[in-house]
C-alpha positions as CSV (number, residue, x, y, z in Angstrom):
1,X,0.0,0.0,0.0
2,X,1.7,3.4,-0.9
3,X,2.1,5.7,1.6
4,X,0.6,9.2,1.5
5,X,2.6,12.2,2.9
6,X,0.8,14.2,6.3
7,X,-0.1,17.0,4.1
8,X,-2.1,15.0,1.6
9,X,-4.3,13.4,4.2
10,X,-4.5,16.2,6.7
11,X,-6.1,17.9,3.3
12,X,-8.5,14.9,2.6
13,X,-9.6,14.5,5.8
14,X,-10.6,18.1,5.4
15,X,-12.1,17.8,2.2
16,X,-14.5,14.7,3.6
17,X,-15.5,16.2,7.0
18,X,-18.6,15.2,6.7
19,X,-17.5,11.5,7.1
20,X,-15.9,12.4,10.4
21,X,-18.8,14.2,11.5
22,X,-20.8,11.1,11.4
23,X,-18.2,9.4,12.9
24,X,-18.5,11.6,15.7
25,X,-22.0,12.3,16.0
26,X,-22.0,7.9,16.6
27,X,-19.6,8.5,19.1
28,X,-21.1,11.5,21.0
29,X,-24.2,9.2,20.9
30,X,-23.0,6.8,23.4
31,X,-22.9,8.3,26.7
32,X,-20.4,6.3,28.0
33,X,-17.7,7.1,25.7
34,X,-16.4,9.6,27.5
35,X,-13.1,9.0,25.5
36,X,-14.7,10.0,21.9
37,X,-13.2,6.6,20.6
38,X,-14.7,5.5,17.3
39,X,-15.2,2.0,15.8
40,X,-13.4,0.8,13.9
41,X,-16.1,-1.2,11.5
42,X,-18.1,2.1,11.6
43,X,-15.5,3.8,10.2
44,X,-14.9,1.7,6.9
45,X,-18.4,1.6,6.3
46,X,-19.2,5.2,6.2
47,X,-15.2,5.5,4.4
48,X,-16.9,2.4,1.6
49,X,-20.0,4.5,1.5
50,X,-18.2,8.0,0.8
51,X,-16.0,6.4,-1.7
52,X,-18.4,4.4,-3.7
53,X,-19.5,8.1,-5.5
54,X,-16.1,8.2,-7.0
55,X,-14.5,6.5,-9.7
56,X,-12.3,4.0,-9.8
57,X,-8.8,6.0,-9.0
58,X,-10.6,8.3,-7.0
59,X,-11.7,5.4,-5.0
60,X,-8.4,4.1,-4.5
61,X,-6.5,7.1,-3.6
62,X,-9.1,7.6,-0.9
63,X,-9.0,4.2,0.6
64,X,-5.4,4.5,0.3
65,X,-4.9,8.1,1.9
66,X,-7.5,7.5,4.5
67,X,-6.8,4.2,6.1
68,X,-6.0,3.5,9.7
69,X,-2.8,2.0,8.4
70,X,-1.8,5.4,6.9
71,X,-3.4,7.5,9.5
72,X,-1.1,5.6,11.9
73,X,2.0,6.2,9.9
74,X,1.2,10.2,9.8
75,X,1.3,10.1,13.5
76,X,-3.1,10.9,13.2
77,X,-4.0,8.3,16.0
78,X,-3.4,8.4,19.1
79,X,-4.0,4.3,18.9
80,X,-5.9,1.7,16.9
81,X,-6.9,-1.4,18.5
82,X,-8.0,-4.5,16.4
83,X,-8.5,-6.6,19.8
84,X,-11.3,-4.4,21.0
85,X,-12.1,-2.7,17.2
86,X,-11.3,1.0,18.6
87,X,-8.8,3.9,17.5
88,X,-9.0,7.0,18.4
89,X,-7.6,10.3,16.2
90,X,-5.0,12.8,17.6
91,X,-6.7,15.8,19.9
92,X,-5.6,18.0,17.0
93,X,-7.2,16.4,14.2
94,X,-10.4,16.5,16.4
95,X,-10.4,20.2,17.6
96,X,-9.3,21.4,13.9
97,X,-12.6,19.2,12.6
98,X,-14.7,20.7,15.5
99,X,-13.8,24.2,14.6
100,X,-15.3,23.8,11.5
101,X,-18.4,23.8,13.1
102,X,-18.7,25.9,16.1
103,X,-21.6,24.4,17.2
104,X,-19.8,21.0,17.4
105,X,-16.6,22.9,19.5
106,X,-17.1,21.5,23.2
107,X,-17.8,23.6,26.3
108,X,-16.1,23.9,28.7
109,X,-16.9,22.8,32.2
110,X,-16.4,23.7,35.6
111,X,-13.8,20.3,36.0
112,X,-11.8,21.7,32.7
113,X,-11.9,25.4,34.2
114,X,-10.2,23.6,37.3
115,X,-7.7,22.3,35.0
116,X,-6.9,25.7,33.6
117,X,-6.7,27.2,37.0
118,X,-4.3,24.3,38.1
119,X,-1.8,25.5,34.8
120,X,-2.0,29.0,36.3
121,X,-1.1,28.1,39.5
122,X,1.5,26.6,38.4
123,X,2.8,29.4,36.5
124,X,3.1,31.3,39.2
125,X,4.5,28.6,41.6
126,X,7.4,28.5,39.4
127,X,7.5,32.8,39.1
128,X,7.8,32.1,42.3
129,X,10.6,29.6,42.2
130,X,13.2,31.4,45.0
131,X,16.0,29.1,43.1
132,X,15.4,30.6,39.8
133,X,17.6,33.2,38.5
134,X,16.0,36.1,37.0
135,X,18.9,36.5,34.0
136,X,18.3,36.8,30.2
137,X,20.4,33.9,28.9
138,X,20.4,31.7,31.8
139,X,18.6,28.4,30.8
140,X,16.8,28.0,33.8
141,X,14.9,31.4,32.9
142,X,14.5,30.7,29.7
143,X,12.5,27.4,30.2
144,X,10.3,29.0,32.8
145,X,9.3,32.0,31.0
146,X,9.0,29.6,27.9
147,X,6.4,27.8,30.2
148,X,4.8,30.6,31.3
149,X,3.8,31.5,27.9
150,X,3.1,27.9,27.0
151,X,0.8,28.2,30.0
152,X,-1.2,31.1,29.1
153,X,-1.5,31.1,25.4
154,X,-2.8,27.6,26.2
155,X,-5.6,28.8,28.4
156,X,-6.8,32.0,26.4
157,X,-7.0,29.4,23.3
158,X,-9.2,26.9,25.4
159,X,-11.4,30.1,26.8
160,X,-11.8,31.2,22.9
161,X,-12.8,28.0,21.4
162,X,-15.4,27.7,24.8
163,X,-16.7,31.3,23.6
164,X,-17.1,30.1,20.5
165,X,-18.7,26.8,21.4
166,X,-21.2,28.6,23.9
167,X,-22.5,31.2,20.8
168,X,-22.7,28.2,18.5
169,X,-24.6,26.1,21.0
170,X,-27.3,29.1,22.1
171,X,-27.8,30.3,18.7
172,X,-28.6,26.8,17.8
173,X,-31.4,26.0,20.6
174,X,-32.4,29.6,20.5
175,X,-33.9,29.4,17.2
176,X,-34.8,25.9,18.5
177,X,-37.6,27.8,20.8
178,X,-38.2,30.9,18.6
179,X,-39.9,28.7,15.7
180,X,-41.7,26.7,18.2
181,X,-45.1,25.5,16.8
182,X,-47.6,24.8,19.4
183,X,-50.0,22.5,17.6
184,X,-46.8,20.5,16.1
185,X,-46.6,17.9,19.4
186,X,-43.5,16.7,18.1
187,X,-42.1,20.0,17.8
188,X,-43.1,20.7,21.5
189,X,-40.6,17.7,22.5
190,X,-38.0,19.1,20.2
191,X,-38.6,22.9,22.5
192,X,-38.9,21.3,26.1
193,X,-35.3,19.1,25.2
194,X,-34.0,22.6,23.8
195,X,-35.2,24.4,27.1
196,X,-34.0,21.8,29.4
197,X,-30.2,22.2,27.1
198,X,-30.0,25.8,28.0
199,X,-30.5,25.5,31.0
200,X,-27.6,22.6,31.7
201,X,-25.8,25.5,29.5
202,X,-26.4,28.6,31.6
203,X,-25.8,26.6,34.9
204,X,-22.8,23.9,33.7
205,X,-20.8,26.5,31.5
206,X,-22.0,30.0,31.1
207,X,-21.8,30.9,35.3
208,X,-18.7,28.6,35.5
209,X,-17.2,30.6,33.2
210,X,-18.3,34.1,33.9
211,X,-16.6,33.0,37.5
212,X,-13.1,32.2,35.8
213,X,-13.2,35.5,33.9
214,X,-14.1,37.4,37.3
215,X,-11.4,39.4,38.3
216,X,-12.7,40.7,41.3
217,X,-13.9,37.3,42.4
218,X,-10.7,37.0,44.6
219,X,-11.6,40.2,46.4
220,X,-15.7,38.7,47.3
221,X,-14.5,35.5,48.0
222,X,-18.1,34.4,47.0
223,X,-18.4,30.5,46.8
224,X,-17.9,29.2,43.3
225,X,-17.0,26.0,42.1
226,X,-13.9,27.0,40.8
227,X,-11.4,25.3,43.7
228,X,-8.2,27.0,44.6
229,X,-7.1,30.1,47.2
230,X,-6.6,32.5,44.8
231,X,-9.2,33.7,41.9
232,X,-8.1,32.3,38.3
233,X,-7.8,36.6,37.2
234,X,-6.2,37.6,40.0
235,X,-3.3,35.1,39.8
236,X,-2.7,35.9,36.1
237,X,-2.5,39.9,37.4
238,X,0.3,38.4,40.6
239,X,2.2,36.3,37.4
240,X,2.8,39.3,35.4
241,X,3.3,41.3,38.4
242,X,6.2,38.8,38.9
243,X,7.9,40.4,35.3
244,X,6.9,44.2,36.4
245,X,9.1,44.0,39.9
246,X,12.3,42.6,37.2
247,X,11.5,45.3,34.9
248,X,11.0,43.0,32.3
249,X,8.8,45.7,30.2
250,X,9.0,43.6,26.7
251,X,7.5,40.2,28.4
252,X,5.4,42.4,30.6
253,X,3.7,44.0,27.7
254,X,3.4,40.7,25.8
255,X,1.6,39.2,29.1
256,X,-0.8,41.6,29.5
257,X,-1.9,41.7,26.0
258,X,-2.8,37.8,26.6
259,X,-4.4,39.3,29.8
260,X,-6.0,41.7,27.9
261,X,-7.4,38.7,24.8
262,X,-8.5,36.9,28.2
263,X,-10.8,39.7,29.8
264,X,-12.1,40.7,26.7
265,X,-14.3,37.6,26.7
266,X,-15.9,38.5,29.6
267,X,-18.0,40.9,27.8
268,X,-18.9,38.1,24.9
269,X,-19.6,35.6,27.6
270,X,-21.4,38.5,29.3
271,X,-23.1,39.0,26.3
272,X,-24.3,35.2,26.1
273,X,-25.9,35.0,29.5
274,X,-28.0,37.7,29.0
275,X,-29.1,36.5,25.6
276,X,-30.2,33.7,27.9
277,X,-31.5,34.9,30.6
278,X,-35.1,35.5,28.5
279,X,-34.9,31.2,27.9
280,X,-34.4,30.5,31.3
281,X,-36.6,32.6,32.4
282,X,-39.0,31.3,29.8
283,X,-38.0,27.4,30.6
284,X,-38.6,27.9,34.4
285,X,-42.0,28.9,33.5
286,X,-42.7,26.2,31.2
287,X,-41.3,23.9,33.9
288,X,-43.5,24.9,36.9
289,X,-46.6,25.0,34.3
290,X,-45.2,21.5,33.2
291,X,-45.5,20.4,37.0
292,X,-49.1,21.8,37.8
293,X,-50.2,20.4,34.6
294,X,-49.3,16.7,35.1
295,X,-50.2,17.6,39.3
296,X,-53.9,18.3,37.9
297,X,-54.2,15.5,35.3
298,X,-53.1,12.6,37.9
299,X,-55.5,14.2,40.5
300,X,-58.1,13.9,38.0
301,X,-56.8,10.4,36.7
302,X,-56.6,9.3,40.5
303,X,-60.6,10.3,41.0
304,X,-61.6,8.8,38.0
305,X,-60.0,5.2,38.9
306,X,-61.7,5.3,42.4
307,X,-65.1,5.6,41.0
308,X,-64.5,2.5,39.0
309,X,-65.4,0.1,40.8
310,X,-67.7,-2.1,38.2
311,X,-71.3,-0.4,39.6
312,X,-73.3,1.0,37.0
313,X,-74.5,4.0,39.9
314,X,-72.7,6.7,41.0
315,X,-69.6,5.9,38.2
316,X,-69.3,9.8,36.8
317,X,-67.6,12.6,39.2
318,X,-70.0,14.9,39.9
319,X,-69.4,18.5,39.2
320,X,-68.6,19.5,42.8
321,X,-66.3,17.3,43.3
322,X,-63.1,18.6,45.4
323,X,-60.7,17.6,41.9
324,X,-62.6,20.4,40.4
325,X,-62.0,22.9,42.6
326,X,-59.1,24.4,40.8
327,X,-60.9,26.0,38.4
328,X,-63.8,27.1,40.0
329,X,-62.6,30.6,39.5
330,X,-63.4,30.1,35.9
331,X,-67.0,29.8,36.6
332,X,-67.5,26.3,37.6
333,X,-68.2,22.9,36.0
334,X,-72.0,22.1,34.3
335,X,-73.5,18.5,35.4
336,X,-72.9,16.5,32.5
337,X,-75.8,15.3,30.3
338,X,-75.8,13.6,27.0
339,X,-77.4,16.1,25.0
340,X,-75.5,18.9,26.8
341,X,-72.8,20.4,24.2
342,X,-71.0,22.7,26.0
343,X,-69.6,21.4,29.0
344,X,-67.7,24.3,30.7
345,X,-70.2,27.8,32.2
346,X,-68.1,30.1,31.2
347,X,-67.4,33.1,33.9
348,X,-70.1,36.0,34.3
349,X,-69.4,39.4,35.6
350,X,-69.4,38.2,39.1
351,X,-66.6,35.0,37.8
352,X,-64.4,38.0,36.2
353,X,-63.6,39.5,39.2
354,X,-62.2,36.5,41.1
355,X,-60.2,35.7,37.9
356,X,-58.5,39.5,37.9
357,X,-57.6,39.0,41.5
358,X,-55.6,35.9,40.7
359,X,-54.0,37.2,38.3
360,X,-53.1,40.7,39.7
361,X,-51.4,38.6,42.8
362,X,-49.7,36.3,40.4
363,X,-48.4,39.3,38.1
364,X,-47.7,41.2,41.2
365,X,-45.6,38.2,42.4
366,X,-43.7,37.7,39.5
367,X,-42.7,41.3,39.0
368,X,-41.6,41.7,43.1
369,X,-39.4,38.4,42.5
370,X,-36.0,38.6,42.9
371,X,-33.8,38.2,39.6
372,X,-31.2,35.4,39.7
373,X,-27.5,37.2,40.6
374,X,-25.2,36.6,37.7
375,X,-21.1,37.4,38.2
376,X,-19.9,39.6,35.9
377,X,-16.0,40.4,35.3
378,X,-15.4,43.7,37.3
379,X,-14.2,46.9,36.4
380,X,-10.5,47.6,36.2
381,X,-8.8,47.8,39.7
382,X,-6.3,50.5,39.4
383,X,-6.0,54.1,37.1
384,X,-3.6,52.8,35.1
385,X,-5.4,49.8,34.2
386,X,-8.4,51.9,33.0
387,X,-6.0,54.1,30.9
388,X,-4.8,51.0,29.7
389,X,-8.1,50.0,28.2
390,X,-9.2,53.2,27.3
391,X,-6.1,53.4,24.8
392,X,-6.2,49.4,23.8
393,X,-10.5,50.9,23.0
394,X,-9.2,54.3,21.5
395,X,-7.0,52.1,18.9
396,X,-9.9,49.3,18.0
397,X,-12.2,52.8,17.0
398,X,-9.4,54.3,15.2
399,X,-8.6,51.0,13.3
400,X,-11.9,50.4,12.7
401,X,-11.8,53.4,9.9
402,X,-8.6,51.6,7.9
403,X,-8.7,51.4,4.2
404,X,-8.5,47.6,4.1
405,X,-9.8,47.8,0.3
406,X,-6.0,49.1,-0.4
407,X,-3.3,46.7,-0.1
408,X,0.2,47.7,1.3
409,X,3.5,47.4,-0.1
410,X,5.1,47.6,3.3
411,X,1.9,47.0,6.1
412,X,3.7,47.9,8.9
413,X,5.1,51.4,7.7
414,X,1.3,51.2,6.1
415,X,-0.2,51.3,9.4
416,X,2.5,53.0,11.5
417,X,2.2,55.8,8.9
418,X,-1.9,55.7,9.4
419,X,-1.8,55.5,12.9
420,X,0.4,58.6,13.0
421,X,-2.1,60.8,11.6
422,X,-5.2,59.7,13.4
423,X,-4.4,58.1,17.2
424,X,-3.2,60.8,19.8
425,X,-0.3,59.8,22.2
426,X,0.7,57.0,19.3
427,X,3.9,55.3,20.2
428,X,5.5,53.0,18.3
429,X,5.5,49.9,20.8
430,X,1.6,50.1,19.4
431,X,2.5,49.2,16.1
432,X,2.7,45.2,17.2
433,X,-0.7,45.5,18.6
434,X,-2.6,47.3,15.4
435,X,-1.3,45.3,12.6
436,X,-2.7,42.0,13.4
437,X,-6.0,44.0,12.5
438,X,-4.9,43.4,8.7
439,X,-5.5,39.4,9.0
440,X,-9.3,39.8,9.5
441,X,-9.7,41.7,6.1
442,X,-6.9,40.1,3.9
443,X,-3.6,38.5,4.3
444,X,-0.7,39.2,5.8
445,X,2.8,37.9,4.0
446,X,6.1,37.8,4.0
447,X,7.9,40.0,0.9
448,X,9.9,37.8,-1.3
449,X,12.9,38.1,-1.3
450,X,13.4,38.9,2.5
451,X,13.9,42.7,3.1
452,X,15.0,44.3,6.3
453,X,13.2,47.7,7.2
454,X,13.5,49.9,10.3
455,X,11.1,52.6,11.4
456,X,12.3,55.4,14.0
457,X,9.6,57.3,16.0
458,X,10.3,59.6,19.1
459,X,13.6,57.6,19.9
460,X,12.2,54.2,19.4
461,X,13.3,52.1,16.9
462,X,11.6,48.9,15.1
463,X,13.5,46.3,13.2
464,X,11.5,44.0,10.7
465,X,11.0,42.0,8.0
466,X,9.2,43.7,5.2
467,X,5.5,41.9,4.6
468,X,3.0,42.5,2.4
469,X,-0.5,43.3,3.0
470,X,-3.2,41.8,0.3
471,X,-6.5,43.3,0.5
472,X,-9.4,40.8,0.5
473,X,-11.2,42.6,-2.3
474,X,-8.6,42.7,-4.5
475,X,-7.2,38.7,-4.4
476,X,-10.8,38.1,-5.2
477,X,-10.8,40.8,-8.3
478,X,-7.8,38.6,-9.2
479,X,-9.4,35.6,-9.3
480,X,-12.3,37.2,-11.0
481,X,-10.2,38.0,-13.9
């Protein structure tokens, strides 16, 4: 069997997701399989079925590129096991298929959020390190603050893929409950599942991780299920205080602007919950009229079964019976009698006004009830943090008004040259921090051949490689033509 490079099957895996999203949709559909291991016989079914719609060579190649056997010699398994007939693909492989798909990315709970904070206490156990030598060049140093970063970049990348998980997963059951039809009963199951998922959602996820992102939380000391002395925020502010009392300004400003990425999902998880709040709301209502409903019917069901008792007198409940008393604000119950077609009196002047009263306490009670608390990440802590934001806010508005339609010869003289002209008390240790914006609207590459630039501003100096900056609009003009 020829083997097929990494490349080549990274692409075709790509390029037949949908085969792997079956395969884990099977998966995910035993509950037991906590490990997300697939079957092996599963697998060359649904492989035989995708492949069957090609011809001949196609088919080949496929089988050839896609097989366990070559998976395994890419280093795209973790392990295949013909004893029990499981395998199981590299973490990679399944996060880069998830995030395909946002709503298939996975959530993450309050046990994984205790895994994150056990990294960053970590981190700061060995900031803390008495033994270590704070000198550039010393290889002790250099693997902690290696770490460090390994550390954090690590957890903002798992909070990012939660955020996006969490707006994939409510979008999905919010529209769920929007186009609910009432008289579609099968529908109705599809909304009460939906209601009862976003609530598991809001409790298991959202609050968990509205509590990570807290960075007052260490100052309330309010009981979360976060474990640990020290709130997850607050020890990432003590790591990179750490790097401020060596005056190490270049990794302190790098820190901070993964501190920074970190917060600023606070407002998008923020965001999410209250998007929520009206279906929880909404699903605590449907649940308590859930309750009373199935309260009432086996009342009723229980009355009925005592009166049959095989006589053919005094079988039918009578109108004043005590299961009827429930809705005797609506007027009452008519004796039943063959010929009678309408069954129920409906309520008189004199039934209106006990019906109002209910309904006044009942609004009345709902309005005076208290609303559920829900943490929120806190406001800055210091002056200079809020100056700190204020600036990282100024430059998202300014950057906001860029002429991404125009490519750049040179993007970072491009935006250095941009940001001169329109952002007040522009330095030039910004420049790192605006021209990332240029990836969201085109792409940012490397000049061929390799060209070294410098820029000088106010004293400072930057030394870089010259990259090019191709607008979005005009690659696609290209291909147009």
């Amino acid at each position: 069997m020829p083997v097929v490079n990494s490349d080549q099957t990274i692409i075709t895996i790509l390029n037949n997701k949908a085969l792997f999203f079956r395969l884990m949709d099977h998966a995910l559909a035993d509950f037991r399989n906590h490990a997300m291991e697939f079957t092996i016989s599963d697998y060359e079914s649904l492989l035989v079925a995708v492949a069957n719609k090609h011809n001949e060579t196609e088919k080949r190649r496929l089988f050839d590129t896609l097989s366990l056997d070559n998976l395994e010699r890419n280093g795209l398994l973790n392990y295949a096991d013909r004893r029990t007939g499981r395998f199981r693909l590299q973490d990679f492989i399944l996060e880069m298929l998830r995030h395909l798909d946002s709503k298939r990315l996975r959530e993450l709970s309050s046990a994984e959020l205790n895994q994150l904070m056990k990294q960053l206490e970590e981190c700061y156990r060995q900031v803390s390190d008495p033994n270590i030598m704070w000198l550039v060049g010393d290889n002790e140093f250099e693997e902690m603050v290696a770490s460090v970063y390994s550390s954090l970049q690590h957890v903002a990348s798992r909070l990012k893929s939660n955020v996006r998980a969490l707006k994939g997963q409510t979008e999905r059951l919010a529209n769920v409950v929007d186009e609910q039809k009432y008289i579609d009963l099968a529908r109705s199951d599809q909304v009460r599942v939906a209601l009862n998922e976003i609530l598991r959602i809001h409790e298991r996820h959202v609050t968990p991780t509205l509590q990570f992102l807290d960075e007052r939380l260490d100052i309330r000391r309010a009981r979360t299920e976060l474990f640990g002395e020290t709130a997850p925020m607050a020890l990432l502010k003590k790591i990179i205080a750490r790097f401020e009392q060596r005056k190490l300004t270049d990794h302190v400003a790098r820190l901070q602007r993964i501190q920074f990425h970190i917060l600023a999902m606070g407002r998008e998880v923020g965001d999410i919950a209250k998007g929520l709040d009206s279906y929880v709301k909404y699903a605590e209502d449907e649940r308590r009229r859930y309750n009373r409903t199935e309260q009432l019917y086996n009342a009723l069901r229980g009355a009925v079964i005592e009166k049959q008792t095989g006589l053919l007198r005094d079988f039918k409940l009578r109108a004043d019976h005590p299961v009827f008393s429930v809705v005797r604000p609506l007027g009452g119950l008519k004796s039943f009698v063959r010929a009678q077609s309408a069954n129920v009196n409906w309520p008189k002047s004199e039934g209106n006004f006990a019906l109002n009263e209910i309904l006044r306490v009942r609004i009345e009670a709902e309005i005076n009830k208290p609303k559920p608390v829900i943490s929120k990440v806190g406001d800055p802590t210091s002056d200079k943090e809020i100056a700190q934001r204020q600036f990282i806010e100024k430059m998202l508005a300014v950057m906001t008004d860029f002429d991404y339609q125009q490519s750049q010869d040179d993007a970072y003289l491009g935006v250095h040259e941009y940001l001169c002209d329109h952002l007040e008390n522009y330095s030039l240790n910004h420049l790192m921090d605006a021209v990332p914006f240029l990836s969201a609207n085109g792409n940012v590459e490397l000049a061929i051949p390799v060209v070294q630039h410098a820029i000088e501003y106010q004293g400072m100096r930057l030394n870089y490689r010259k990259r090019c900056f191709v607008s979005r609009v005009a690659a696609s003009d290209s291909e147009s033509q």
